[in-house]
C-alpha distance (Angstrom), angle and dihedral (degrees) to the residues before:
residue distance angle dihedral
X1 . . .
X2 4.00 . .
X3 3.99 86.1 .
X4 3.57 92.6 54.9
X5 3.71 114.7 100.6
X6 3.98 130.6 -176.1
X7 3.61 115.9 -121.0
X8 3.93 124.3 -126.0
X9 3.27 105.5 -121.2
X10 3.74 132.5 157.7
X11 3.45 99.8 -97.9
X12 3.69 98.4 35.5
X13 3.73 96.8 103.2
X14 3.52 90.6 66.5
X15 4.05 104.5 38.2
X16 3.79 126.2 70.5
X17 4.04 118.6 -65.4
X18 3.78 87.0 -148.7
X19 3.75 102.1 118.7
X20 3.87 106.8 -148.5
X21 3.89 114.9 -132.5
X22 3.27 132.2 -126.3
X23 3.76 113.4 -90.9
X24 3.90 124.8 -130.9
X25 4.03 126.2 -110.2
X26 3.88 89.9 -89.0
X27 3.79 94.2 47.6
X28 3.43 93.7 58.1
X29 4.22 125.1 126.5
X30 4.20 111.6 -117.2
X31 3.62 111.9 -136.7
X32 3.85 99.8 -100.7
X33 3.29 121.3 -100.7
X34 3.86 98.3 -150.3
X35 3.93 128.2 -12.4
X36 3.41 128.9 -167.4
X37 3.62 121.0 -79.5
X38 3.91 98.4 -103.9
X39 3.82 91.4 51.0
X40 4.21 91.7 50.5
X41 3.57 88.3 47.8
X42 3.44 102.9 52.8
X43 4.22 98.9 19.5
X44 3.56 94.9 -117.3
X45 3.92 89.0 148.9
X46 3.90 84.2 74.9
X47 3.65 90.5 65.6
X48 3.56 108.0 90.7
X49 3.88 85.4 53.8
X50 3.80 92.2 46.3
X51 3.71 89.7 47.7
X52 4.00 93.4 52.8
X53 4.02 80.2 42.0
X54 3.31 91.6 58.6
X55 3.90 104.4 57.0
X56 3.26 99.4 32.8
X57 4.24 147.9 12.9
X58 3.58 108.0 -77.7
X59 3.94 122.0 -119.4
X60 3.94 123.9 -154.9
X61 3.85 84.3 -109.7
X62 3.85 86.7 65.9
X63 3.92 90.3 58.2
X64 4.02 120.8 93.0
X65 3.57 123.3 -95.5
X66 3.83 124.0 -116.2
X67 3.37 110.7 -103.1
X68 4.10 113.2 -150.1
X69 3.57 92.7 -94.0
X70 3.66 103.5 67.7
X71 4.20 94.8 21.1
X72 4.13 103.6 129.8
X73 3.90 93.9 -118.0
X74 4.10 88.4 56.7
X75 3.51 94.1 48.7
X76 4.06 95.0 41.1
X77 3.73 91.2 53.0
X78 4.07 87.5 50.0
X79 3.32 88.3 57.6
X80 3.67 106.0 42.7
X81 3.82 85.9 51.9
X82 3.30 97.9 51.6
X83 4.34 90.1 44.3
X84 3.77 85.1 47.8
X85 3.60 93.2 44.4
X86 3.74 93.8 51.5
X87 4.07 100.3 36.6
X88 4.07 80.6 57.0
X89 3.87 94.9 54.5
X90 3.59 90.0 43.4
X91 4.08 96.5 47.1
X92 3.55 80.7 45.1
X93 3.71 102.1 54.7
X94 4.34 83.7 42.9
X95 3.29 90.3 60.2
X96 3.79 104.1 41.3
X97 4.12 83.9 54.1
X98 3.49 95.6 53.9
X99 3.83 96.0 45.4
X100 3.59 90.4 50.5
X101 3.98 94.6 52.0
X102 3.50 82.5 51.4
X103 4.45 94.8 55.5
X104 3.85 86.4 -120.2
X105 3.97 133.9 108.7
X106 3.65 136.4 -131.5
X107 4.00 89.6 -94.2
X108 3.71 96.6 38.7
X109 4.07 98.2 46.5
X110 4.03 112.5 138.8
X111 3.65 82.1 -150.4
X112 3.83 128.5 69.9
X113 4.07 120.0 -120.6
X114 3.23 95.2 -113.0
X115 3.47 102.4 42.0
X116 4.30 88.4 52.8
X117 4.30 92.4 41.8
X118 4.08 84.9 63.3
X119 3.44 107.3 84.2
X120 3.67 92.1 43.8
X121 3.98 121.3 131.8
X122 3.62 124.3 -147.0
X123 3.60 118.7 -149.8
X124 3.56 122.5 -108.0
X125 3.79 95.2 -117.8
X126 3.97 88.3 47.8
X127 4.16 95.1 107.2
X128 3.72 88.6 31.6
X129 3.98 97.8 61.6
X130 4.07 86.8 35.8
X131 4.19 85.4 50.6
X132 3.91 82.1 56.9
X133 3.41 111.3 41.3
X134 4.27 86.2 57.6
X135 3.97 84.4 57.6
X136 4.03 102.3 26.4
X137 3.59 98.5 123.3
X138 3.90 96.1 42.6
X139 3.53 96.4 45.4
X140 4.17 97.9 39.6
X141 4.22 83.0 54.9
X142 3.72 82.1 60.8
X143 3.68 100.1 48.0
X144 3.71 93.6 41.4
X145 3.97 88.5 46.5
X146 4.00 86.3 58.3
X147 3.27 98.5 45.6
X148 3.64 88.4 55.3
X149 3.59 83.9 50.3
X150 3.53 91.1 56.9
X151 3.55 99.4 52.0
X152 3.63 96.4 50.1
X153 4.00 95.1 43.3
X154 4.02 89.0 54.3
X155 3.93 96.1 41.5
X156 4.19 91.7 47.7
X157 3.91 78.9 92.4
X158 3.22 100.2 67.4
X159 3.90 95.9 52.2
X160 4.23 81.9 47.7
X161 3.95 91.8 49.1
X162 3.81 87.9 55.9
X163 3.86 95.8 40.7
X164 3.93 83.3 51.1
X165 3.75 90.8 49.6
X166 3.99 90.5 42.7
X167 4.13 85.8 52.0
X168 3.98 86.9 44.8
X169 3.70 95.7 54.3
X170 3.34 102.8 39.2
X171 4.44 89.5 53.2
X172 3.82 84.9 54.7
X173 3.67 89.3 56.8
X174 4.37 93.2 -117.8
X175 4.06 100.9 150.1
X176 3.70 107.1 -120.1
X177 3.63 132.6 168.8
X178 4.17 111.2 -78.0
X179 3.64 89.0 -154.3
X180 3.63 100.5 60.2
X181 4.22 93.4 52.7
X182 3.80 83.1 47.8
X183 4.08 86.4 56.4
X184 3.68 100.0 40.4
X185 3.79 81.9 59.6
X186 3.46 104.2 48.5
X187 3.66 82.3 41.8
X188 3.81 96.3 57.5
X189 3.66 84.1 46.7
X190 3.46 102.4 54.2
X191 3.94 94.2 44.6
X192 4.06 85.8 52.7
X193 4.22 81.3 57.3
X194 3.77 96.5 43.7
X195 3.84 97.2 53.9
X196 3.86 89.1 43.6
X197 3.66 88.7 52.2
X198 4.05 85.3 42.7
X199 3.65 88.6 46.6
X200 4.16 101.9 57.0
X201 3.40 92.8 37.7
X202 3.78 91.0 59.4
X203 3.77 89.2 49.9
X204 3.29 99.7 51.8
X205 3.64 101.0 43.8
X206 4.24 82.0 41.3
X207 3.69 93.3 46.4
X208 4.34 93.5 41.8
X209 3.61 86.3 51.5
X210 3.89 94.9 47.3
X211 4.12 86.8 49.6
X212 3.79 90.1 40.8
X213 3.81 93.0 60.6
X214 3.29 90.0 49.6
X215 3.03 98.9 65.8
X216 3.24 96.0 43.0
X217 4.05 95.1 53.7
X218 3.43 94.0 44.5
X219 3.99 90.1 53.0
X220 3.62 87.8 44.1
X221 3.58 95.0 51.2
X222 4.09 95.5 45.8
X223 4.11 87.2 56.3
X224 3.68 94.4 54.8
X225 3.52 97.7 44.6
X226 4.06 86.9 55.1
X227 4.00 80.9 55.7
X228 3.88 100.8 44.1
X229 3.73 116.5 118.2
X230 3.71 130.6 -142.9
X231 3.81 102.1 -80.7
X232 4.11 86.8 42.3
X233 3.98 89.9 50.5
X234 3.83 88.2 54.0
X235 3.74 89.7 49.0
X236 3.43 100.8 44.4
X237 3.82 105.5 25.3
X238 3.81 120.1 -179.5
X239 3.76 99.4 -90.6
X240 4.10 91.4 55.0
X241 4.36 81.2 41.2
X242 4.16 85.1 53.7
X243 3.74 96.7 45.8
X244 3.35 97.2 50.3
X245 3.64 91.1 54.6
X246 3.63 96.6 47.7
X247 3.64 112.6 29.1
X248 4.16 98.7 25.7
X249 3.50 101.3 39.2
X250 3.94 89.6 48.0
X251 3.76 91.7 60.9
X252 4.04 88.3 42.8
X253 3.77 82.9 56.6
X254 4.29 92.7 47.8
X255 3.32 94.7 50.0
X256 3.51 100.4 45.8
X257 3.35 87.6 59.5
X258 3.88 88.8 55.7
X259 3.35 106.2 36.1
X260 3.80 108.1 92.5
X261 3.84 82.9 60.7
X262 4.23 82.7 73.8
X263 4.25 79.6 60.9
X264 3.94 108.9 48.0
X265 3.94 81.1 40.1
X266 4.04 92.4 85.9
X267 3.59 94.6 45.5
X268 3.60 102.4 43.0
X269 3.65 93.4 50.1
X270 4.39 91.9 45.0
X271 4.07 83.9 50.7
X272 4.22 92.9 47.4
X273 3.91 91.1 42.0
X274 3.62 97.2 51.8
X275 4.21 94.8 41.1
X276 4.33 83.2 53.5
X277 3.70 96.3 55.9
X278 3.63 94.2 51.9
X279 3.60 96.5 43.0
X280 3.93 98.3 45.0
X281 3.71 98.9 7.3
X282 4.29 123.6 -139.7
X283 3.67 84.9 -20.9
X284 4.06 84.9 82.9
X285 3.73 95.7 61.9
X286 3.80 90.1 74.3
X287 3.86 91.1 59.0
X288 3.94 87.8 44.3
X289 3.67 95.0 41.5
X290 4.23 88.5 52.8
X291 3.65 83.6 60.5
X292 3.43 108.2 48.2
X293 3.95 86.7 48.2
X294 4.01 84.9 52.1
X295 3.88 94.0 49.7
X296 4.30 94.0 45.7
X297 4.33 79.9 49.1
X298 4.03 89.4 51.6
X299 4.13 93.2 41.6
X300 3.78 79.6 61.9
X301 3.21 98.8 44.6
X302 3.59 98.7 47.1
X303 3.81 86.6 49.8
X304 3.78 86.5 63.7
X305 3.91 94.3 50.6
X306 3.66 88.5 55.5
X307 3.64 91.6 56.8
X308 4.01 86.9 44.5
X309 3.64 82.7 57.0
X310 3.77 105.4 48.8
X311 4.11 87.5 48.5
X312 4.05 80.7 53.7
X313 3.32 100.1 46.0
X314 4.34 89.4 54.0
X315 3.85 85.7 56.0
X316 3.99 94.1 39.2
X317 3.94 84.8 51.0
X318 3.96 98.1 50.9
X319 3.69 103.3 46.4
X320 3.50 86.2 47.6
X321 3.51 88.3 55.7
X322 3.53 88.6 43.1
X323 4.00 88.3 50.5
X324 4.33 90.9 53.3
X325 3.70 86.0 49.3
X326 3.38 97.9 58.0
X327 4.17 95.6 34.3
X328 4.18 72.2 55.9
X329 3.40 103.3 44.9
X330 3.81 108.7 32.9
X331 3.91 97.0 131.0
X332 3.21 99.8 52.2
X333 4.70 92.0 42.9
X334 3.64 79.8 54.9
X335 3.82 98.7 46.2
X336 4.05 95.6 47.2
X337 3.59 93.3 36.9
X338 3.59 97.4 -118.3
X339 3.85 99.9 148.9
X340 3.80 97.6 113.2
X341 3.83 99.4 49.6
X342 3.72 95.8 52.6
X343 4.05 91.7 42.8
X344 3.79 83.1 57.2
X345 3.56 96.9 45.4
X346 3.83 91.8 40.3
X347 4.17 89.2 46.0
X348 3.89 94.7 42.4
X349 3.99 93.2 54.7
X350 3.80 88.0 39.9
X351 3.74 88.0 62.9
X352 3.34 103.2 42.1
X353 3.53 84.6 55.1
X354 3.69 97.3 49.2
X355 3.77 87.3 50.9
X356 3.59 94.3 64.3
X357 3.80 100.9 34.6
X358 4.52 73.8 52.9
X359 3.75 85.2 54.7
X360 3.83 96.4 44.0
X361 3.97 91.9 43.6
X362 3.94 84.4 62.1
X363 3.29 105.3 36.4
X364 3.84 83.8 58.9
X365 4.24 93.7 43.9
X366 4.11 81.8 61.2
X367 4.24 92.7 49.3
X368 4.07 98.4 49.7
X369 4.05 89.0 35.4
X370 3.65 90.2 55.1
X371 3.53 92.9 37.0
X372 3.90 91.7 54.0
X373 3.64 87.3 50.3
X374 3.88 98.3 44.6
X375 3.38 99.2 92.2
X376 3.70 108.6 42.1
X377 4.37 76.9 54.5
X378 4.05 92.9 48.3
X379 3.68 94.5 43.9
X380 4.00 89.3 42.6
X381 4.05 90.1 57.0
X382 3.92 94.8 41.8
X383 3.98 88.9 52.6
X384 3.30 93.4 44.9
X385 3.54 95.5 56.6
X386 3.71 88.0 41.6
X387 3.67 94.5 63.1
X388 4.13 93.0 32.7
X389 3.98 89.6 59.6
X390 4.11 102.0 21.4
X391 3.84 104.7 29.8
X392 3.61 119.7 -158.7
X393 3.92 91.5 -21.1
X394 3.38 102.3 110.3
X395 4.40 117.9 97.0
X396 4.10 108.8 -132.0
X397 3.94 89.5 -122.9
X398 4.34 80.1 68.2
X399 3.51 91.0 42.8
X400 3.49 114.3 42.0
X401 4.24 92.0 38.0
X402 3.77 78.4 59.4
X403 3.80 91.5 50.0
X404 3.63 83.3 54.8
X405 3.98 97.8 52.4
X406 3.83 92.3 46.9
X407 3.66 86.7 56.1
C-alpha cells in the first residue's frame, strides 16, 4: 500500500482520494462469462478495471481472470481435436481413393494404412480453416459487425445529402417540415454512434481472436517440438522453433486482427459505387476507376515486399543461428579466439538484413502516402469531369455527400 500512489487526473479533485489496493489471487474478477446486453454494448464490464485504472497504475493482479472458456489449455485441446479430427477424414478419404484405383477395399488393401496415408499432401489452407473453425463464431461476429459498419459508414451520406437539402431549402425561404431536419440530424448522429459501436466491437472480438490463436499456436508448437525426432530436430532446430513463435506468430496475431476488413471491403465499395453514380452520374467512374488502377499497382507492390521479406527472413534466420551458437559455444569462441569472425559474420547478415527491412520500410511509406492521398486525387478527377461535361448543374447535397463517399 505505501507504493501506491493516486494519479492526477482531471477529475481527481472531485472523486475519492482513497487509493484502492491491490487485491490478492483469490480476490481477483473472472472474465465474465456473459453480461447483460447494455454492458456488452457499451463495455461497461471494463469499468471496475477502468475505475482502479483511473486512480492509480494498474498491476497484473488488477486484470480479469480467465475463466475456463477462453483458458489456453481449453482452447488448444479445441483445436487439436478439431486438426485431428479433420487430418483423419482427409487421410481417410486418401486412402479410400487410392484403394479404389487399385479395385480393392478398405479391408481387402494389399497395402497397409499407414504405408498408403504417407505420401499424402495437405493443403496449404489445411491449419488455416482448422485455426477458424476453433474461433468461427467469435471471429464471424467480428466480420459481420464490420460489415455492418460498412454499410452504415457509406450510407451516412445519404442522411447528410438530405440534411444539406433540408439546410438548402429552408435558406431559400421554401416552407418545409422543421421536424424532419430535426430527424435527419439525430439520424446522422445516431448512425455516426452505431458504426462506432460496430467498429470496437469488431476490434475487440478481431483483436481477442488474433491474441487467442496465439496462444494457441504457440502452445501447439511447444508440444510438438517436445515430440520431434532426430531428423525433425535437424529440420526445425530451436532457433527456427523460437522465431516462429516470436516473429511469425506476431504477424498471425496482426492480421487477425485485420483481416475481416478484406470482407466488408466488397460491400462497402458496391454500396459507395452505386450511391456516386446517382449522385454525380458516369462522371464518378473516373474517381472509381483511379482507384482500382491504384489498388492492382499496390497488389504488385505488396507482392514485391513479400519477396523482400522471405530474402529477410533467410538472413534473420542465420544470424540467429549464428547468435544460439555462440550463446552455446562461448568457452570454446573465447578459447580459439574466434570473436572477430563471428562478429563479422553476425554484423554482415545483420546488414543485409537491415537493407531489405530499409527497402521494405519504404516501399511501404510510398503505399499508405499514396493511399492517404488517393482520394482527395479520385474525387479531384470525378469533379472535374463533373463540371467539364455538366457545368454548374449539380445541387451541393449531390456533391458534397459524394465528397463524403470518396473519403
Amino acid at each position: 500500500m505505501s507504493d501506491l500512489q493516486l494519479q492526477k487526473r482531471l477529475l481527481t479533485p472531485f472523486l475519492s482520494k482513497n487509493i484502492p489496493p491491490i487485491p490478492e489471487e483469490n480476490e481477483r474478477r473472472e472474465y465474465p462469462k456473459k453480461v447483460n446486453p447494455l454492458s456488452y454494448l457499451f463495455f461497461w464490464w471494463l469499468h471496475p478495471v477502468m475505475k482502479v485504472g483511473y486512480k492509480r497504475t494498474l498491476t497484473p493482479a488488477d486484470m480479469y481472470t480467465l475463466n475456463d472458456n477462453i483458458k489456453v489449455e481449453t482452447l488448444t485441446r479445441k483445436f487439436q481435436e478439431i486438426f485431428r479430427t479433420r487430418l483423419e477424414k482427409a487421410q481417410h478419404a486418401h486412402v479410400l481413393a487410392k484403394v479404389t484405383l487399385r479395385g480393392e477395399t478398405m479391408e481387402t488393401s494389399s497395402i497397409p494404412y499407414a504405408d498408403d496415408v504417407r505420401d499424402l499432401e495437405l493443403s496449404k489452407h489445411f491449419l488455416t480453416i482448422s485455426l477458424f473453425l476453433t474461433f468461427k463464431w467469435q471471429y464471424s461476429l467480428a466480420c459481420t459487425f464490420l460489415v455492418l459498419a460498412s454499410v452504415g459508414s457509406t450510407t451516412a451520406p445519404l442522411l447528410t445529402k438530405e440534411l444539406i437539402k433540408f439546410v438548402e431549402y429552408r435558406v431559400l425561404d421554401i416552407d418545409v417540415n422543421m421536424g424532419s431536419g430535426v430527424g435527419y440530424a439525430l439520424g446522422s448522429s445516431f448512425l455516426v454512434l452505431v458504426v462506432g459501436l460496430l467498429m470496437n466491437h469488431t476490434f475487440q472480438n478481431a483483436m481477442l481472436t488474433g491474441a487467442q490463436a496465439k496462444a494457441v499456436l504457440t502452445k501447439s508448437i511447444l508440444d510438438k517440438s517436445f515430440k520431434l525426432n532426430g531428423q525433425l530436430k535437424h529440420d526445425y532446430p530451436v532457433s527456427k522453433i523460437t522465431s516462429m513463435m516470436g516473429t511469425d506468430l506476431a504477424r498471425i496475431d496482426f492480421a487477425m486482427g485485420f483481416q475481416p476488413f478484406l470482407v466488408s471491403f466488397p460491400v462497402a465499395v458496391g454500396i459507395a459505387i452505386g450511391i456516386l453514380c446517382h449522385n454525380i452520374g458516369a462522371s464518378a467512374m473516373v474517381g472509381i476507376g483511379l482507384t482500382f488502377v491504384f489498388i492492382v499497382l499496390m497488389g504488385l507492390v505488396t507482392k514485391k515486399l513479400f519477396a523482400y521479406r522471405a530474402s529477410a527472413n533467410k538472413y534473420t534466420d542465420t544470424r540467429v543461428n549464428y547468435m544460439k551458437e555462440v550463446l552455446s559455444n562461448l568457452k570454446m569462441i573465447k578459447f580459439y579466439s574466434w570473436e572477430n569472425p563471428y562478429l563479422d559474420r553476425i554484423t554482415e547478415n545483420r546488414t543485409k538484413e537491415m537493407h531489405i527491412i530499409y527497402n521494405m520500410q519504404m516501399i511501404r511509406n510510398m503505399i499508405v502516402s499514396v493511399a492517404m492521398s488517393l482520394t482527395l486525387f479520385a474525387s479531384m478527377a470525378s469533379f472535374l469531369v463533373v463540371y467539364a461535361t455538366l457545368g454548374s448543374t449539380k445541387s451541393p447535397a449531390d456533391i458534397f455527400s459524394s465528397v463524403s463517399l470518396f473519403n
